[in-house]
C-alpha positions as CSV (number, residue, x, y, z in Angstrom):
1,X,276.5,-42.8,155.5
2,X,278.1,-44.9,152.6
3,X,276.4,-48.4,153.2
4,X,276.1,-49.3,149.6
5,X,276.1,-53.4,149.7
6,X,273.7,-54.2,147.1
7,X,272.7,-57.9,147.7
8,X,272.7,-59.7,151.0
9,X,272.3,-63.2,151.8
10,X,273.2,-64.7,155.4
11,X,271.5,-65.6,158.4
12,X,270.2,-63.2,160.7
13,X,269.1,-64.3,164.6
14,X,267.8,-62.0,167.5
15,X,268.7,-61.9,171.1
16,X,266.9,-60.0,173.7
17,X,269.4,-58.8,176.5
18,X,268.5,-56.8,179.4
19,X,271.6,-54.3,180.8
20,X,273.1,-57.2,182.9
21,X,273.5,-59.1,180.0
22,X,274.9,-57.2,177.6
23,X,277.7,-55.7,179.8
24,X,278.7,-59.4,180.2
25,X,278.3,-60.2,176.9
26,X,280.7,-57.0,175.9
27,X,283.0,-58.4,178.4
28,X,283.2,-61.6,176.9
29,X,283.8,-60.4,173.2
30,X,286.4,-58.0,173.9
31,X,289.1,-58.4,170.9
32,X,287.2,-60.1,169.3
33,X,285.0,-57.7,167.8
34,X,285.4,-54.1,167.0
35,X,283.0,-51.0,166.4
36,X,283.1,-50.9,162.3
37,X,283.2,-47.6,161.1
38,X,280.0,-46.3,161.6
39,X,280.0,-46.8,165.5
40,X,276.3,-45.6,167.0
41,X,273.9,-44.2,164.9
42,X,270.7,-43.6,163.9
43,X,268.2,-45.7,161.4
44,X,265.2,-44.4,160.2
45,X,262.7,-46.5,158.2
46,X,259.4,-46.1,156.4
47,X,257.8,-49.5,155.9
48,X,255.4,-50.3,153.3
49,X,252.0,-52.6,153.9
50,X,248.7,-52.6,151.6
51,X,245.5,-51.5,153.2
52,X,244.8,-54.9,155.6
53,X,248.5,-55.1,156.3
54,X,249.0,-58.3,154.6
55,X,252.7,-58.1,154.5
56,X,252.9,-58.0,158.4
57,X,250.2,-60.3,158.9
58,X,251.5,-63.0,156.5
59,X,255.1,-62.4,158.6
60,X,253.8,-62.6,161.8
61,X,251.9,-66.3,161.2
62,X,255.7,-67.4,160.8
63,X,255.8,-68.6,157.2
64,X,259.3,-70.2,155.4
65,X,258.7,-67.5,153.3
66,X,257.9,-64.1,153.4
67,X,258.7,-60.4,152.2
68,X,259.2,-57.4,153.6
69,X,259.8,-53.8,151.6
70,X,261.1,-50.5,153.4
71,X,262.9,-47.2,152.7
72,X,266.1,-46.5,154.7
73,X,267.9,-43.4,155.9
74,X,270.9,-42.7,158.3
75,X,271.4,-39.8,160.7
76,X,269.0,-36.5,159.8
77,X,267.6,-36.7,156.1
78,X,267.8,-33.9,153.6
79,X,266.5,-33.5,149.9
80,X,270.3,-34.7,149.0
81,X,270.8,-37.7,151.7
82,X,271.3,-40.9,150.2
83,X,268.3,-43.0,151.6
84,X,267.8,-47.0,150.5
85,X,265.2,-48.8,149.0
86,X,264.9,-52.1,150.6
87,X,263.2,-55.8,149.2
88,X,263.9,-58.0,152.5
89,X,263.1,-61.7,151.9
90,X,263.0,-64.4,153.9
91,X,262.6,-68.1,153.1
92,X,263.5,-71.6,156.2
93,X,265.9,-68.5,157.8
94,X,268.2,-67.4,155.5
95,X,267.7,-63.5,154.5
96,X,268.2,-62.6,150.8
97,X,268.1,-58.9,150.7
98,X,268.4,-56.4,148.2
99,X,268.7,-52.8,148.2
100,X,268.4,-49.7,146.0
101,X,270.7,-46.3,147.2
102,X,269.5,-43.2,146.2
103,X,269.3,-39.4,147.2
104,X,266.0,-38.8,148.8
105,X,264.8,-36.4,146.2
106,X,265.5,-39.4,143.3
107,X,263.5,-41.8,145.8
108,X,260.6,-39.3,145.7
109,X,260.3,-39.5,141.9
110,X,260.8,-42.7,141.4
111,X,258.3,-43.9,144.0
112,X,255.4,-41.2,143.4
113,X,256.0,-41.0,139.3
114,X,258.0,-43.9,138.3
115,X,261.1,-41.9,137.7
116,X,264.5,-43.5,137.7
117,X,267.7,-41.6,138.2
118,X,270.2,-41.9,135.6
119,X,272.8,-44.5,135.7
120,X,271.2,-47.1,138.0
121,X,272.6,-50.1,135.2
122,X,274.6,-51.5,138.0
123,X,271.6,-51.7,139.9
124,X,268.2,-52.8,137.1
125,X,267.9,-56.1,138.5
126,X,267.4,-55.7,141.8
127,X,265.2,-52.4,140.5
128,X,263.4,-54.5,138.6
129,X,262.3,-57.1,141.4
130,X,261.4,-53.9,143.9
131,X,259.2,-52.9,140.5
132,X,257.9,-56.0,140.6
133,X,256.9,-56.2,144.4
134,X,255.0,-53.2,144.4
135,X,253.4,-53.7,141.2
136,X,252.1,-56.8,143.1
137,X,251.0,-55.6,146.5
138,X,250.5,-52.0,145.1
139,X,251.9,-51.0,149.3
140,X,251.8,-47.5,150.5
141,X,254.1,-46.4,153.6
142,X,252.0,-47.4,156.9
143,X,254.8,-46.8,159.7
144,X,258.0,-45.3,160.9
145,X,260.6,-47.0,162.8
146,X,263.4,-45.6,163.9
147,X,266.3,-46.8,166.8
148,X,270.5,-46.1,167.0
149,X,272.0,-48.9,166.6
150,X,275.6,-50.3,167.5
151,X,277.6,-51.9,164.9
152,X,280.3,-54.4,165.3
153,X,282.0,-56.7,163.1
154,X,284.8,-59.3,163.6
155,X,288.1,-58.4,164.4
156,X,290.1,-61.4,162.1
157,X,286.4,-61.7,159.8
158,X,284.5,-58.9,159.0
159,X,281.4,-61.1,157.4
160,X,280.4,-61.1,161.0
161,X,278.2,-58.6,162.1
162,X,276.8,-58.2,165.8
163,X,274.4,-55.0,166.1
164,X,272.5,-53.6,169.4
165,X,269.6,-51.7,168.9
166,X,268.0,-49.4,171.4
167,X,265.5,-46.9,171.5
168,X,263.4,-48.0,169.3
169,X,260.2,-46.0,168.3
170,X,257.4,-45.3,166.1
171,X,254.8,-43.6,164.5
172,X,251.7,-43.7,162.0
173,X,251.7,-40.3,161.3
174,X,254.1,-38.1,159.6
175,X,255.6,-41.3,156.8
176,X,258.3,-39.4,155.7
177,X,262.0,-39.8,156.7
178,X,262.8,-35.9,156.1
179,X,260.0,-35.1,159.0
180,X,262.7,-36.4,161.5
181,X,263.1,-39.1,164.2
182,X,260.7,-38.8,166.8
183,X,258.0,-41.3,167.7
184,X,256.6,-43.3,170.3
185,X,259.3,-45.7,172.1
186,X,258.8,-49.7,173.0
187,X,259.3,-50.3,176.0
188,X,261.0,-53.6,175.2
189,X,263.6,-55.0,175.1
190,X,266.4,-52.9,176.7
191,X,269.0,-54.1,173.8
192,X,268.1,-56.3,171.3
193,X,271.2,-58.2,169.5
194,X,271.6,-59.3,165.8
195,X,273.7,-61.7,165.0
196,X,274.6,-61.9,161.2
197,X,276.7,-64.6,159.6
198,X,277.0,-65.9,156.2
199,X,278.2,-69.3,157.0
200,X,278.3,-70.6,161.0
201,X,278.9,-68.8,164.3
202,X,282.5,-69.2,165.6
203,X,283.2,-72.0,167.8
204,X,283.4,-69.0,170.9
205,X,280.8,-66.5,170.2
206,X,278.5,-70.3,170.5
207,X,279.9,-71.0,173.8
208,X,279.5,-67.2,174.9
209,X,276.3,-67.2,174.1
210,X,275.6,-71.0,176.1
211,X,277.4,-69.3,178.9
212,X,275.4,-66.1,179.5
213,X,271.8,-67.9,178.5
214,X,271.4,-66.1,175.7
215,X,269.0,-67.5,173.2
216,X,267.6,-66.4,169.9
217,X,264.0,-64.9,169.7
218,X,261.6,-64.4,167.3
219,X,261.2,-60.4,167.2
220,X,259.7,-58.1,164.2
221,X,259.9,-54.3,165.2
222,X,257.0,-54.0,162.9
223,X,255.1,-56.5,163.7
224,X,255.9,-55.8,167.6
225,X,254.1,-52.1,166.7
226,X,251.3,-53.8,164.4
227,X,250.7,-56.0,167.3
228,X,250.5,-53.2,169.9
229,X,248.9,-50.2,168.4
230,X,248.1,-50.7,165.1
231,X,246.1,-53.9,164.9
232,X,244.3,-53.4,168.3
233,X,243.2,-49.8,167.0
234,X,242.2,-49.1,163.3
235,X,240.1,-46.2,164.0
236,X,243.0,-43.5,163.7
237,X,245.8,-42.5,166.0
238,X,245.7,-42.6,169.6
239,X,245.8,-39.6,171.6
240,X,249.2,-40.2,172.5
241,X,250.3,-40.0,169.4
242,X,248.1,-37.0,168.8
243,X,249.8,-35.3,171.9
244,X,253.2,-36.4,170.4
245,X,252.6,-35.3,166.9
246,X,251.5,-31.7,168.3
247,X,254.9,-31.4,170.7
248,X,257.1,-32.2,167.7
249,X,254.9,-29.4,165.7
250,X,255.9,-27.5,168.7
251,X,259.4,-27.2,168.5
């Protein structure tokens, strides 16, 4: 999937929307946005913490800033699949990200020896501050996240972007994107919304939003997992996931 934006900056809100919701929201948006190209699909992530999770736990005490580093993959990963390396920062709500493509093979060397691929010049200074941020935390990969998602943009401006993610699940076992897409799924929320804007939201997708009660939440999908199985438990994996991990052996 060729999603090869380099540097982001915009504002980025949640919605959670049960089934009720969402239909009426999809009612109320119709020509106004359209799928973009990519339509449904699968995300895959690897997120990076240190030992204590600091990253999540700094995140989760709602700071004006805070940081955030993951690796990215689309669909079903192979040795040649372009996957993403990912520096998320946020700072009083505007996200400044940037982001790294690669084939997965490439991302193994650089991350385990250091190795670049050739001709990343287009691309050394946002190298250089992921260099910089695990130099500084030293993180290793503590969980995979994974959800299809929806993709819309505007129909008259494509800078909007309206995603629906569903799905969504984890695991701490397993860190590696080419070991598939299976995991242990949230049970919340039935769709969550992201609403992504450079600037502000249009006059009507502000009185749609009024209309249906829908208001923006504070939601990490990490630090909804940290909260739920990983901080509660640091003793090793549950037997649910033990039971998971040996089905997907299984197969």
């Amino acid at each position: 999937m060729g999603k090869q934006n380099e540097i982001f900056e915009r504002t980025e809100k949640k919605y959670r929307l049960n089934a009720k919701q969402y239909n009426a929201f999809i009612n109320g948006v119709e020509g106004k946005i359209k799928e973009d190209q990519y339509g449904t699909h699968t995300i895959s992530n690897i997120y990076y913490d240190t030992d204590d999770y600091e990253l999540i736990r700094h995140s989760l005490d709602k700071p004006k800033y805070k940081e955030k580093f993951r690796i990215r993959g689309y669909g079903i990963i192979s040795n040649e699949s372009t996957v993403f390396l990912e520096l998320k920062k946020k700072f009083n709500g505007i996200v400044y990200k940037r982001r790294a493509s690669m084939t997965y093979k490439q991302m193994n060397r650089y991350l385990v020896n250091g190795v670049l691929p050739d001709g990343r010049q287009h691309e050394q200074q946002i190298l250089k501050e992921i260099q910089y941020f695990l130099s500084y935390y030293n993180p290793g990969p503590k969980v995979f996240l994974a959800y299809e998602r929806t993709a819309f943009e505007g129909t008259t401006d494509p800078s909007l972007r309206i995603t629906f993610d569903q799905n969504i699940r984890s695991r701490g076992r397993d860190l590696d994107l080419i070991c598939g897409d299976y995991g242990r799924v949230l049970n919340e929320p039935a769709y969550l919304m992201e609403i992504k804007v450079f600037y502000a939201y249009p006059v009507w997708l502000s009185r749609l939003l009024a209309e249906l009660e829908i208001y923006p939440v504070s939601f990490s999908k990490y630090g909804t997992i940290y909260k739920q199985f990983i901080s509660n438990s640091k003793s090793g994996e549950s037997e649910e996931e033990e039971l998971c991990l040996q089905a997907h052996l299984a197969v």
